[in-house]
N, C-alpha and C positions, 0 to 999 in steps of 0.2 A: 644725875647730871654728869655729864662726858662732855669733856675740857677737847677738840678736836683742834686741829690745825689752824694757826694763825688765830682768829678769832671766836673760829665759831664754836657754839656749844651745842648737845644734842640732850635730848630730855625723855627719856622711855619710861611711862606710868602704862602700867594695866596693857601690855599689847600696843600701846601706840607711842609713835616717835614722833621729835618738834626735833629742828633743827634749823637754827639762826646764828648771826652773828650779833656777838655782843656789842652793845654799842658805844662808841670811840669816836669823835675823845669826848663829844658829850655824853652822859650818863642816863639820858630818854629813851625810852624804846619809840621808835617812830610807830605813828599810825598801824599798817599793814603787818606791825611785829605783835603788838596788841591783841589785835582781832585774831592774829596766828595763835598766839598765846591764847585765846578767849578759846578758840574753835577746840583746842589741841584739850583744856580741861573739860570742855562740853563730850565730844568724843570719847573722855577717859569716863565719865560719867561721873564728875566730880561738878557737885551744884557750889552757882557762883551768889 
């Protein structure tokens, strides 16, 4: 995990990056942050 500008974080497993903004000022990952998050372990080849 990489702390980047203002909010956003980036996350490099096995060859592949995620990169979103943390979420403020509630503490939920919205919907579309989820499924990123979902796609981004599925691509690393990390079973959920």
């Amino acid at each position: 995990m990489i702390q980047k500008e203002g909010s956003r974080v980036r996350f490099d497993l096995k060859g592949i990056s995620l990169n979103i903004h943390s979420p403020h000022p509630q503490k939920e990952l919205k919907r579309y942050q989820v499924k990123a998050v979902r796609d981004f372990l599925i691509n690393a080849d990390i079973e959920l």
